[in-house]
C-alpha positions as CSV (number, residue, x, y, z in Angstrom):
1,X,83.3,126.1,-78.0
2,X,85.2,124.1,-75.9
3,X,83.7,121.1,-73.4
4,X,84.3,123.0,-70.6
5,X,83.0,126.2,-71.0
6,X,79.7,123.6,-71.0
7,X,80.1,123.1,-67.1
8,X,78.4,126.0,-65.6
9,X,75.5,125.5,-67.7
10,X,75.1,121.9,-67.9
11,X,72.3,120.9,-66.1
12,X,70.8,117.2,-64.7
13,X,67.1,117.2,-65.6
14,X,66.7,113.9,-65.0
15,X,68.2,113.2,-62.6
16,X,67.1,116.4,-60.6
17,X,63.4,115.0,-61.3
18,X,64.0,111.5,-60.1
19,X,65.4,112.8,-56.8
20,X,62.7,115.3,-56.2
21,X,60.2,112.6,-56.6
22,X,61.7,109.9,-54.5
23,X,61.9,112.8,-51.6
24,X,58.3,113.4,-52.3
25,X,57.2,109.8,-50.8
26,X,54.0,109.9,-53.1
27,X,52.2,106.7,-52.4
28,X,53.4,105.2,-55.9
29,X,50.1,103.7,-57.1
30,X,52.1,103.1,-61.0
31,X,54.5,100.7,-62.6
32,X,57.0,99.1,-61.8
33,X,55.5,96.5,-59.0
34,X,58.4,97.1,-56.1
35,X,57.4,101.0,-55.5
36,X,60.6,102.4,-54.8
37,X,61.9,99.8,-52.8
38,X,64.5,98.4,-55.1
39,X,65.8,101.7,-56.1
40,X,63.5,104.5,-55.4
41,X,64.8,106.3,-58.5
42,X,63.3,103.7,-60.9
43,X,60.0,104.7,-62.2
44,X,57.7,104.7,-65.3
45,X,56.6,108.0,-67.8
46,X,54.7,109.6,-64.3
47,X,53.4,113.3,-64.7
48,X,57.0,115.6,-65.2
49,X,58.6,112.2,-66.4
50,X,58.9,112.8,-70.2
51,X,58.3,109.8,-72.3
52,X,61.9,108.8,-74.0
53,X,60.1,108.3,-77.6
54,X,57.1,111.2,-77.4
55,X,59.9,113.9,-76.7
56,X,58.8,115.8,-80.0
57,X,54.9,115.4,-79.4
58,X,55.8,116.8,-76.2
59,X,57.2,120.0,-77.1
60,X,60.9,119.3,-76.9
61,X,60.6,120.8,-73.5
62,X,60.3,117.6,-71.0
63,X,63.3,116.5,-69.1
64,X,64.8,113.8,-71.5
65,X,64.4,115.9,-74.5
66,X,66.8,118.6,-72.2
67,X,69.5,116.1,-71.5
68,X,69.3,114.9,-74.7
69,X,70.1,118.4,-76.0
70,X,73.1,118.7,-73.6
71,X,74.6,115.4,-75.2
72,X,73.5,116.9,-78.4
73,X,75.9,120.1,-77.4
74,X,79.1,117.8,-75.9
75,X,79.3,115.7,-79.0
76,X,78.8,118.6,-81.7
77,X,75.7,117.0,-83.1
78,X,72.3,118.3,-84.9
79,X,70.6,115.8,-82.5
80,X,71.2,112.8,-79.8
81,X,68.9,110.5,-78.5
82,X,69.5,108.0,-75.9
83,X,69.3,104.6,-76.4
84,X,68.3,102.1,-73.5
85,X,68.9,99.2,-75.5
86,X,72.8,99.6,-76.6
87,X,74.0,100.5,-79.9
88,X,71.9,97.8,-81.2
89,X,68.9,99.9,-80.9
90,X,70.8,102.8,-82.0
91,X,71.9,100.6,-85.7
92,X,68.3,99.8,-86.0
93,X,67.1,103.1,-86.2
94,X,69.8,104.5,-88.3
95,X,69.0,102.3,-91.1
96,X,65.4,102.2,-90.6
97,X,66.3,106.5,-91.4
98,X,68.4,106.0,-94.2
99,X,65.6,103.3,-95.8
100,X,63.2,106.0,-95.0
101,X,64.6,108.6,-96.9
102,X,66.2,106.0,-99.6
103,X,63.8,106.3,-102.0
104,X,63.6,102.5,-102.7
105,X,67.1,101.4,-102.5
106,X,67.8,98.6,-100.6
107,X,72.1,97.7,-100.8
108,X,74.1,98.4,-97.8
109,X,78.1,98.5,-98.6
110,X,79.5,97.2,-95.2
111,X,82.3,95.9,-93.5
112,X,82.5,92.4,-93.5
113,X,82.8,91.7,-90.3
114,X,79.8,94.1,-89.1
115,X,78.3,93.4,-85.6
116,X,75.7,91.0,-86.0
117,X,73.1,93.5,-84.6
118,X,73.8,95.1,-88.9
119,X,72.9,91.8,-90.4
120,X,69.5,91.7,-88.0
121,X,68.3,94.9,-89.2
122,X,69.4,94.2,-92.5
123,X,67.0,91.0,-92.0
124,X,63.9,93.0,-89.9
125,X,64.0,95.8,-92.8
126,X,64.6,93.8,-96.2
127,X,67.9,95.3,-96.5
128,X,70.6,93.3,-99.0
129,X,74.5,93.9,-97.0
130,X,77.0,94.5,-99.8
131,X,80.4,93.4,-98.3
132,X,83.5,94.6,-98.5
133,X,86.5,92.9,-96.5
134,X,89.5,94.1,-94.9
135,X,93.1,93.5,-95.2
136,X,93.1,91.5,-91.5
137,X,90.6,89.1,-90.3
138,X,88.3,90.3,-87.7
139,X,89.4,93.6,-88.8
140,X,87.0,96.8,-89.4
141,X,89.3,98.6,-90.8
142,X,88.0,99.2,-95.2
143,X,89.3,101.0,-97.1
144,X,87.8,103.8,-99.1
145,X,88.8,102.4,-102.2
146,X,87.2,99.1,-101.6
147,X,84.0,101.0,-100.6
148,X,84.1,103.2,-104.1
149,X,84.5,100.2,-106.1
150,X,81.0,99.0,-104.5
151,X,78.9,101.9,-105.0
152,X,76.3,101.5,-107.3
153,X,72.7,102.9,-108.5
154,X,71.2,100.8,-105.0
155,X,73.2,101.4,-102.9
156,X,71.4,102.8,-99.9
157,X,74.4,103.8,-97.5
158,X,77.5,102.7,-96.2
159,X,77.8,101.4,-93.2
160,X,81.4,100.7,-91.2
161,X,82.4,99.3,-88.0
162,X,84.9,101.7,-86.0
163,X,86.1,101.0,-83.8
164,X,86.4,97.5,-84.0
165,X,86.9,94.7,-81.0
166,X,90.7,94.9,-81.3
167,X,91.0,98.6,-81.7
168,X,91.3,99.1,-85.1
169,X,89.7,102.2,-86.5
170,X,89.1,103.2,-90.5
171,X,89.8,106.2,-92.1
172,X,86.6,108.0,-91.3
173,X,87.4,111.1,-93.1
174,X,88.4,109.4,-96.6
175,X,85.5,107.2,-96.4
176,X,83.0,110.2,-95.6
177,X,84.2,112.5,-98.4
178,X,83.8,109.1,-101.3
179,X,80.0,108.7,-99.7
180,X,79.2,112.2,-99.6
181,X,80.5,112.5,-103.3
182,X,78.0,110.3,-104.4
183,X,75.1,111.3,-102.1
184,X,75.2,108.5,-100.0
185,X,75.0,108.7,-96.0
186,X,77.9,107.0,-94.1
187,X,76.5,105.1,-90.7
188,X,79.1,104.2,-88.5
189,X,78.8,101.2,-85.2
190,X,81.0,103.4,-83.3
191,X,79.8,100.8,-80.0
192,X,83.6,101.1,-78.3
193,X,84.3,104.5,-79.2
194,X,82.5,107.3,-77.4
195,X,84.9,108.6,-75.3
196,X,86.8,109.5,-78.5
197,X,85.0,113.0,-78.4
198,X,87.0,113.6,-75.2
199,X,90.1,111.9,-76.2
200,X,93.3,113.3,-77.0
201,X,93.2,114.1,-80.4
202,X,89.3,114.4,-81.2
203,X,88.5,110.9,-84.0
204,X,84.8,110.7,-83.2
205,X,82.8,110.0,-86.2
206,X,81.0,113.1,-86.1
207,X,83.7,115.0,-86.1
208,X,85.2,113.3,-89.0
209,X,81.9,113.5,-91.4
210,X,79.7,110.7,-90.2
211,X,76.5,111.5,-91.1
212,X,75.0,109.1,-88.4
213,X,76.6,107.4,-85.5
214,X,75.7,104.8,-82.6
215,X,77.8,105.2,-79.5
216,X,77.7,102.2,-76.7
217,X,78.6,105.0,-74.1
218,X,78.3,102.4,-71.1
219,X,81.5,101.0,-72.5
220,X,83.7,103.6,-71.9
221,X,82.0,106.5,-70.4
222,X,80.4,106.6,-66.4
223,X,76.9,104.9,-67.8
224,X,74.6,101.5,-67.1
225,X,74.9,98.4,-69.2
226,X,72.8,99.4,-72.0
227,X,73.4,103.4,-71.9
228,X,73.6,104.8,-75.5
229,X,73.4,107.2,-78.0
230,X,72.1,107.6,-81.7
231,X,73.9,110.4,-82.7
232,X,72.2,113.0,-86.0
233,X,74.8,115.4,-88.3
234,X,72.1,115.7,-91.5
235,X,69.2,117.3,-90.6
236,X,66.9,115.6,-92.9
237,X,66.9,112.3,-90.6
238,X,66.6,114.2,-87.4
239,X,62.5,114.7,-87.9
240,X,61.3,111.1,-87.7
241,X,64.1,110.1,-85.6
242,X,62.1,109.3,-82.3
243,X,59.0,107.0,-84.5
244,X,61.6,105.3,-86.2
245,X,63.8,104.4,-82.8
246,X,60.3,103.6,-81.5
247,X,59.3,100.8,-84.2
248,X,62.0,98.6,-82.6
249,X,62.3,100.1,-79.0
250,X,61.2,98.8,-75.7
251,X,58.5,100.5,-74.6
252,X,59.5,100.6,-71.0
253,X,63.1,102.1,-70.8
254,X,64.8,102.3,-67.8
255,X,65.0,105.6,-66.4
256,X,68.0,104.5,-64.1
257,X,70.1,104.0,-67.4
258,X,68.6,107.3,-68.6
259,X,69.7,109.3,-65.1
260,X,73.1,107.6,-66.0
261,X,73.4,109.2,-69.1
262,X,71.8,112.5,-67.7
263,X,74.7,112.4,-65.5
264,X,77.1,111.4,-67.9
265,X,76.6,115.1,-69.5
266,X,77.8,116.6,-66.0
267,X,80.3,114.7,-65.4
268,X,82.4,115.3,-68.6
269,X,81.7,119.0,-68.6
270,X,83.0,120.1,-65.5
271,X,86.2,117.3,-65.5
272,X,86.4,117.8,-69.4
273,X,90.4,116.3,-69.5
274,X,89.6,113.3,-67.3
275,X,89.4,111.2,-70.6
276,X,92.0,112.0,-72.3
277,X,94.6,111.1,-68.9
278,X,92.9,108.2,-69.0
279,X,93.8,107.7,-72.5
280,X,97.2,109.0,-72.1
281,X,97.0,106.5,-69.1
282,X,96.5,103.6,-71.6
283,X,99.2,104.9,-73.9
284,X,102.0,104.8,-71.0
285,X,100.8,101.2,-70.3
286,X,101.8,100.4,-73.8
287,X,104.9,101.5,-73.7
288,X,105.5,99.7,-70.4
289,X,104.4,96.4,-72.4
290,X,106.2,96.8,-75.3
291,X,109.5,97.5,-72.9
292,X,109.0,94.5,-70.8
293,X,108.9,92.5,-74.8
294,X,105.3,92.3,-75.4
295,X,104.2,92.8,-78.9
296,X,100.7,94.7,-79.4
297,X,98.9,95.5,-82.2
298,X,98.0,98.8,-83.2
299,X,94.6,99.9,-80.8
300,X,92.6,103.0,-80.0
301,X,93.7,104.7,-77.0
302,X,91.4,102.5,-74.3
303,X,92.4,99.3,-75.5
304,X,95.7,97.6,-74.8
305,X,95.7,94.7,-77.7
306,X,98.1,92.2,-76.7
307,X,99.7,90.1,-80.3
308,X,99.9,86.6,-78.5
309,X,101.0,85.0,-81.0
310,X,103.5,86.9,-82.1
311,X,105.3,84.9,-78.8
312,X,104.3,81.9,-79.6
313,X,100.9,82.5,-77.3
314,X,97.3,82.1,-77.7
315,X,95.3,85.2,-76.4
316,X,93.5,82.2,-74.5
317,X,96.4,81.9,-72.1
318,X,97.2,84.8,-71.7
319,X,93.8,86.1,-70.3
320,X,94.0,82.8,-67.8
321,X,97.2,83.7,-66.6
322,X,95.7,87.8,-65.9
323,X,92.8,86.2,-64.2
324,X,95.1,84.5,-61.7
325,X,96.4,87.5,-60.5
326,X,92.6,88.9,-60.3
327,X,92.2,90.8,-63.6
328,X,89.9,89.9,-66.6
329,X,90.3,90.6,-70.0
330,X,87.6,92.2,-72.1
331,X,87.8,89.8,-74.9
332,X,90.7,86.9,-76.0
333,X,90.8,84.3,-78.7
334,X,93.4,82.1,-80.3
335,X,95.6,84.8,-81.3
336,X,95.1,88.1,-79.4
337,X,93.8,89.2,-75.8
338,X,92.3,92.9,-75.2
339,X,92.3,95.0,-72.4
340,X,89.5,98.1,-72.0
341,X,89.6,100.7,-70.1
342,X,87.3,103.5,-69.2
343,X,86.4,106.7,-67.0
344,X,86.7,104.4,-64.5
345,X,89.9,102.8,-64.3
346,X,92.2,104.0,-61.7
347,X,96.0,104.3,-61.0
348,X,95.6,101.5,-58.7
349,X,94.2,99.4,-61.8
350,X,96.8,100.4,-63.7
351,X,100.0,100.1,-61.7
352,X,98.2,96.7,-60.6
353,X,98.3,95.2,-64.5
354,X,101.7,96.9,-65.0
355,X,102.9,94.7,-61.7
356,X,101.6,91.4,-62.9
357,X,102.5,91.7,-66.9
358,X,106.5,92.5,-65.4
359,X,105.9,89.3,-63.5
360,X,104.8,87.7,-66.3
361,X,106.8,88.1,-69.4
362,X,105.8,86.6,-72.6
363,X,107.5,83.6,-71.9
364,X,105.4,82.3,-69.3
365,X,102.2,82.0,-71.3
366,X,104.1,80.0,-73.8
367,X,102.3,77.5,-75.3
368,X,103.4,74.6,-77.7
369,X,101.0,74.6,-80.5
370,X,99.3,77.3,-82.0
371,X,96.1,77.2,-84.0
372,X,96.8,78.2,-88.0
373,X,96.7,82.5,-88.8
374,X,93.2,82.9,-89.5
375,X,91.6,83.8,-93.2
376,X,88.7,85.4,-94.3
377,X,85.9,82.9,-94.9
378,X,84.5,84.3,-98.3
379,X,81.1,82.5,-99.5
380,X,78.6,82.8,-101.9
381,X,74.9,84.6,-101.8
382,X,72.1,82.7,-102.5
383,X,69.4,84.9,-101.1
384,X,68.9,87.7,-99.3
385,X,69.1,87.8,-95.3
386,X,65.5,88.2,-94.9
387,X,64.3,85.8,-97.1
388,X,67.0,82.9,-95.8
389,X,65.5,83.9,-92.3
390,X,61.7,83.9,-92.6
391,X,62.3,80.4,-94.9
392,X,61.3,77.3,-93.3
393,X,64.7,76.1,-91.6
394,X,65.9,72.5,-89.8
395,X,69.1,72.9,-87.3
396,X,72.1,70.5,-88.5
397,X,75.1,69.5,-87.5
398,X,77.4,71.9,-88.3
399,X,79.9,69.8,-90.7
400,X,76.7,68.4,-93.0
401,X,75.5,72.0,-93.8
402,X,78.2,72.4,-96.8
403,X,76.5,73.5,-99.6
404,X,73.0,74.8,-98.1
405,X,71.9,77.8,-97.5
406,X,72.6,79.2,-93.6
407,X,69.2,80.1,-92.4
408,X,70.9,82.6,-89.5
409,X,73.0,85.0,-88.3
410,X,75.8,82.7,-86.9
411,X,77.7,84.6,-84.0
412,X,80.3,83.8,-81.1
413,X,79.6,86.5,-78.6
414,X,81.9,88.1,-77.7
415,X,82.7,89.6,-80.7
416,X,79.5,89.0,-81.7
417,X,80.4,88.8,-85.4
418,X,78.8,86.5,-87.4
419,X,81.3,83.5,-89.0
420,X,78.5,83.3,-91.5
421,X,75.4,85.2,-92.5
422,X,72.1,83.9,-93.3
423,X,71.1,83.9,-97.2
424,X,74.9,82.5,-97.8
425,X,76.0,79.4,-99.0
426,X,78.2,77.4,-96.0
427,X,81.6,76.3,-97.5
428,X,83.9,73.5,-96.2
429,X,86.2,76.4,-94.6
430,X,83.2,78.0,-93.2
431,X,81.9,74.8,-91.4
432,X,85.4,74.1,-90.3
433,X,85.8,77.6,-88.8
434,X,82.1,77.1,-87.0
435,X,83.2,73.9,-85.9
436,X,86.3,75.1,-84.3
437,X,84.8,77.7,-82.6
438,X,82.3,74.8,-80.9
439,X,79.6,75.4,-82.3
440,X,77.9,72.1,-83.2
441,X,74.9,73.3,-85.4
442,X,73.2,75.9,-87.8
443,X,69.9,76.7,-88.7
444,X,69.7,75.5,-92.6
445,X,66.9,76.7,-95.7
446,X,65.0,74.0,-95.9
């Protein structure tokens, strides 16, 4: 069935409801304290409201448990749920399933560099992360060979970032059919990819055998900052779904980011192709860059992943000189600088960033020194996560913590990928590389 043949039948439920009662100018004698008068569309679970965890103790026939069925039909899914917390919440609740249908195993074969919202689960639920690193630093991209290798009679699932802050992407497919060979459920942080259900060539997750996925749909798609989805393929984690998201959940989700997403099912059924000219937007951008003699690396189709220093540039200079001319970067760092795009970028955006990058060749973001290619930063495990957390800990300075045990996930944000997790032993490179990135101290095992 294709997305569009959705349109005529995709409805707004809550949305519909939230206008309705704001018309209705009840005296609003409930939460929250400004009654309307910041936005009259934020309210609290009212009569009619639903009640984002309760959905299935409610019948499955309120207005969230609707719209989450219409996400649940655009994405090809046995279930979605909507997450008001980001993908974080979303992680959680995956593997707080897959422990609950584990039977007692407690290894997690992941990606080394994992957001860091993995290695705090893997601390709130006792879980032990099994790493396996890529090829490239900062990359997601495993392979299924390294995940095989791994495998073992604990392991619980696998779990992979895709796609990853650059745009690099594993081979979902290949990685799906090794975990589902030995019985194992593959999660996949899929934060900057939603829109890849829309995009040219279909490389969602679920549609490439993930068996669970969490989707940060703000970041691509028409949604509020902390829009998201937990998206369900195996039916066996779909019952307890709602009580496990709970356990870690606000109670008080925002309905405005829940109308958001309500309307985020509308809006891609009846312009179905918008994404994918956005995409093909991004991929003429490309072109343009690599014509005027900048070098990218290779990116998902709403990135643009600029190689800095591959011209003797830091992605650091780069984003300065784009915010000159008015535009910021998504992320940068010594070597690379990244450009997102989304629904919402326009041709005006675009032949905007294509006017100032021709201004700007390579060569004027030249820079003299550059810092030294970057290495994985391989340590050993003392403990597990959990246990290094809930230890009694003293903060140091970063460059006398060689040789003790990091209490703490430690994390520049953005990426938000922890240099060092807690439970591992900090080496000279590791304090080095957390020293270099300014961070002056750690929390230590004490």
């Amino acid at each position: 069935m294709e997305i569009s043949d959705f349109a005529e039948e995709m409805t707004t439920p809550i949305h519909d409801f939230l206008v309705k009662n704001s018309e209705s100018h009840t005296i609003r004698c409930y939460m929250p304290g400004h009654k309307g008068t910041e936005d009259p569309l934020d309210i609290t679970e009212i009569d009619g409201a639903d009640s984002l965890y309760d959905t299935d103790t409610n019948g499955g026939k309120g207005i969230i448990a609707l719209s989450e069925k219409n996400a649940s039909k655009l994405f090809g899914c046995k279930r979605t749920l909507y997450s008001c917390s980001g993908s974080t919440l979303a992680i959680q609740t995956m593997l707080t399933l897959a422990k609950l249908r584990g039977n007692g195993k407690d290894h997690v074969i992941a990606g080394r560099y994992s957001h860091r919202s993995f290695i705090n689960s893997c601390i709130l639920l006792g879980l032990i992360p099994s790493w396996v690193y890529p090829e490239e630093y900062l990359s997601a991209a495993v392979t299924p060979e390294s995940i095989e290798a791994k495998i073992n009679s604990r392991t619980l699932a696998v779990f992979i970032n895709s796609i990853d802050y650059y745009g690099g992407m594993s081979n979902i497919s290949a990685i799906a059919e090794v975990c589902h060979s030995h019985c194992i459920p593959l999660l996949v942080d899929n934060a900057h990819g939603a829109y890849l259900k829309f995009a040219p060539v279909d490389l969602h997750p679920m549609t490439l055998g993930a068996d669970m996925c969490a989707d940060s749909a703000h970041k691509t798609l028409p949604v509020l900052t902390g829009g998201a989805y937990l998206h369900i393929a195996n039916e066996k984690y779909c019952a307890m779904a709602k009580e496990a998201m709970a356990l870690t959940a606000t109670s008080s989700p925002s309905y405005l980011i829940l109308d958001s997403l309500d309307r985020c099912n509308r809006t891609i059924a009846e312009k179905p192709f918008h994404i994918a000219e956005i995409c093909n937007k991004v991929t003429a951008l490309k072109r343009h860059c690599a014509d005027m003699g900048y070098v990218l690396s290779q990116s998902d189709y709403m990135k643009v992943t600029f190689d800095c220093a591959a011209v003797h540039s830091t992605g650091f200079a780069m984003a300065e000189m784009l915010k000159e001319f008015g535009i910021e970067c998504e992320y940068a760092d010594e070597y690379r600088c990244v450009l997102l795009f989304g629904s919402g970028s326009t041709d005006v955006d675009f032949e905007t960033i294509k006017t100032v990058l021709k201004a700007n060749t390579p060569r004027s973001v030249f820079v003299r020194s550059l810092p030294s290619p970057p290495v994985h930063i391989r340590t050993q495990t003392a403990c597990s996560p959990a246990k290094a957390y809930f230890s009694g800990k003293v903060r140091l300075p970063v460059m006398m913590t060689v040789g003790k045990v990091c209490a703490g996930a430690v994390a520049p944000c953005p990426p938000g990928i922890p240099l060092i997790m807690p439970g591992e032993v900090v080496t000279i490179d590791a304090a080095r590389a957390l020293r270099d990135k300014g961070i002056a101290d750690i929390p230590i095992v004490v």
